[in-house]
N, C-alpha and C positions, 0 to 999 in steps of 0.2 A: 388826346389832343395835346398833353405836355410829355416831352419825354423826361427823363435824369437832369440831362444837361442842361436844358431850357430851365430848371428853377436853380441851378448854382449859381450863388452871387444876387438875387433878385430879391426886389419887397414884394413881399407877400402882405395883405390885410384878410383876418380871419373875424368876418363878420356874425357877431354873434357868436365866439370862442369858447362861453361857458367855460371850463375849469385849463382850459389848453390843453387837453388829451394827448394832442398827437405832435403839440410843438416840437419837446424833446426828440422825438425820432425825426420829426420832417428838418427839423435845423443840423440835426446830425449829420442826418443824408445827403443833404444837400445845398448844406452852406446857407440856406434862406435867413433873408433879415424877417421877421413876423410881428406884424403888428395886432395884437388880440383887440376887441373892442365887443363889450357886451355892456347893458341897460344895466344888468344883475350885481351883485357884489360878485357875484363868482371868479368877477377878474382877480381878486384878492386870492383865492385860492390860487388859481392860473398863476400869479408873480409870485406865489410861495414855491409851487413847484417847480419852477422854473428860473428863479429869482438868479442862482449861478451864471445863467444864460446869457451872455451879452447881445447876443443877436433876438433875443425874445423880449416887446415891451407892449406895455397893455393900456388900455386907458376907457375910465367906464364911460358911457355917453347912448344916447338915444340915434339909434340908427337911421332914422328922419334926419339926424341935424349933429352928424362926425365931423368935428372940429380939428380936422386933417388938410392940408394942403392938396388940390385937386392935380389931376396929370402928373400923379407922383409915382404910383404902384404899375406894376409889372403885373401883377395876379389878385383879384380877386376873388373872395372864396364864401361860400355862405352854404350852411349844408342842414336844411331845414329851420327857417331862425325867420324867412319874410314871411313867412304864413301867419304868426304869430303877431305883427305889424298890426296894428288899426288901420293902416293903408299901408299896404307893402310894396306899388307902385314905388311910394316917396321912397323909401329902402335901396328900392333896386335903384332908381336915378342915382340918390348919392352912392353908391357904391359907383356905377358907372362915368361919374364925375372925378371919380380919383386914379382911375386907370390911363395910363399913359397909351398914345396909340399902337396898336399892336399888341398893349395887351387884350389879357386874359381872362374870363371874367367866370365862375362855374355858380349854378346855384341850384340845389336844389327844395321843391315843394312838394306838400302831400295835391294827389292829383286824385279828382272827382269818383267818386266809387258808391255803388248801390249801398245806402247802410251808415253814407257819411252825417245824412241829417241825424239820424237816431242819434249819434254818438256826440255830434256836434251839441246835443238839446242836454246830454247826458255831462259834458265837457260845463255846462250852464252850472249845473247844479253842482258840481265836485269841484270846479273852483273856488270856489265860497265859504268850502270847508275848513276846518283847521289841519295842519300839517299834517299831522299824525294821522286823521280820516283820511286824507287823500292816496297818504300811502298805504293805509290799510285796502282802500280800495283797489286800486293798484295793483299791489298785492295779490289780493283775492280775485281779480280779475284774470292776472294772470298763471296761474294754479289752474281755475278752471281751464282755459284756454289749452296749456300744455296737458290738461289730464284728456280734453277734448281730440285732441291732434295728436297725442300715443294710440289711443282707441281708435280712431281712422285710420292709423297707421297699422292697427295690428288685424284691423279688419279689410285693407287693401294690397292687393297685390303692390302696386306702385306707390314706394315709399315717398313722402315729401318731408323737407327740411324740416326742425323741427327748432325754433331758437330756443338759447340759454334761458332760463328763468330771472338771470338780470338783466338781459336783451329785451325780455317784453315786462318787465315794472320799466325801464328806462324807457320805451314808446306809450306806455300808459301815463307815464307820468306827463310824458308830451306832449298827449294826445287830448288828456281830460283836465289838466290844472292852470294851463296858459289864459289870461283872460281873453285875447284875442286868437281867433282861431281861423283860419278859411282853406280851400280846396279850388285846387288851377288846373287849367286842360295845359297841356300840351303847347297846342297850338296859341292858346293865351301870353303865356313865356316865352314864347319865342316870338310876337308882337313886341312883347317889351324887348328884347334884345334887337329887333331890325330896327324900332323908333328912338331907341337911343344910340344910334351909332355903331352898331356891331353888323358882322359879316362873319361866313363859316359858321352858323349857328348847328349845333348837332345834338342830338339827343346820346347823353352817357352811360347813362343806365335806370330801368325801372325795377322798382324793387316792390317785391310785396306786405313784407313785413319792416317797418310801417308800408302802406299803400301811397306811394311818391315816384317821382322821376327826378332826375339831374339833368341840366341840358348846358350847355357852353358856346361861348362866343369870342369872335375878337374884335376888338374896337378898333374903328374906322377912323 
């Protein structure tokens, strides 16, 4: 839905930015102003690695109530971060409240899957824990997983992806330590985008590991 050109020169908001991963390359590429904005201290990380950056600036706050000037941003970004909401509704509104018309708004959430309650009851108890448990679990969750999915690999003719072993502690830690947690249709997400003002709404990609989808819109 964006191509190159469409983000040179434009405000970008990365809702929920945790550490800025991809700031440095996306401001590279293409000139974006980015504004990081997470709940966590991570932003501190983020303005360390990035702190060079003039066109990179962060500011920590609760995603309910971003203390940003509204119809300001060109693009909207949020890539797993509203699920995690105690009401992710309010989330998405204000992020929709700072997009200038015509923008651009992309988000995506974990979507509804056989197996999410289990995990969802299991996510209860491993929040709770102290750090180092969470990671151990983590961890060890994911070991088995990849010793799981080589052996179905080497017992199937059709091979399936197989992620890195710090690709899945990074979705375990996502998935089990957040204290708020929830799972969205499709069709749910994209309600929110027709009642607040957006048009061209499109589904960007589903992903299996974690179990989500992205969908995008432009505001009206």
């Amino acid at each position: 839905g964006v191509d190159d050109e469409g983000l040179k020169n434009k405000l970008l908001i990365d809702a929920g930015c945790g550490t800025g991963d991809f700031h440095y390359y996306a401001e590279r590429k293409y000139s974006v102003q980015i504004i990081g904005v997470d709940i966590s201290d991570s932003v501190e990380e983020a303005f360390n690695r990035n702190a060079f950056n003039q066109n990179c600036h962060y500011v920590q706050c609760d995603l309910a109530n971003i203390p940003l000037r509204g119809k300001a941003f060109d693009y909207a970004y949020s890539n797993g971060v509203l699920h995690h909401m105690d009401r992710p509704l309010d989330g998405f509104k204000q992020l929709a409240g700072l997009l200038k018309e015509g923008g651009v708004m992309y988000v995506w959430l974990y979507h509804e899957y056989e197996g999410f309650d289990k995990l969802y009851l299991l996510s209860r108890l491993v929040c709770r824990m102290p750090r180092k448990a969470r990671l151990a679990i983590c961890k060890g969750l994911s070991l088995f997983i990849l010793a799981k999915m080589n052996i179905a690999n080497i017992l199937r003719d059709k091979k399936t992806h197989i992620p890195l072993y710090r690709e899945l502690i990074i979705m375990y830690m996502d998935a089990l330590t957040p204290v708020y947690q929830s799972s969205h249709t499709q069709g749910e997400l994209k309600e929110w985008f027709l009642s607040n003002g957006f048009n061209q709404v499109s589904l960007v990609e589903e992903t299996l590991v974690p179990k989500g989808f992205g969908q995008y819109g432009i505001k009206i």
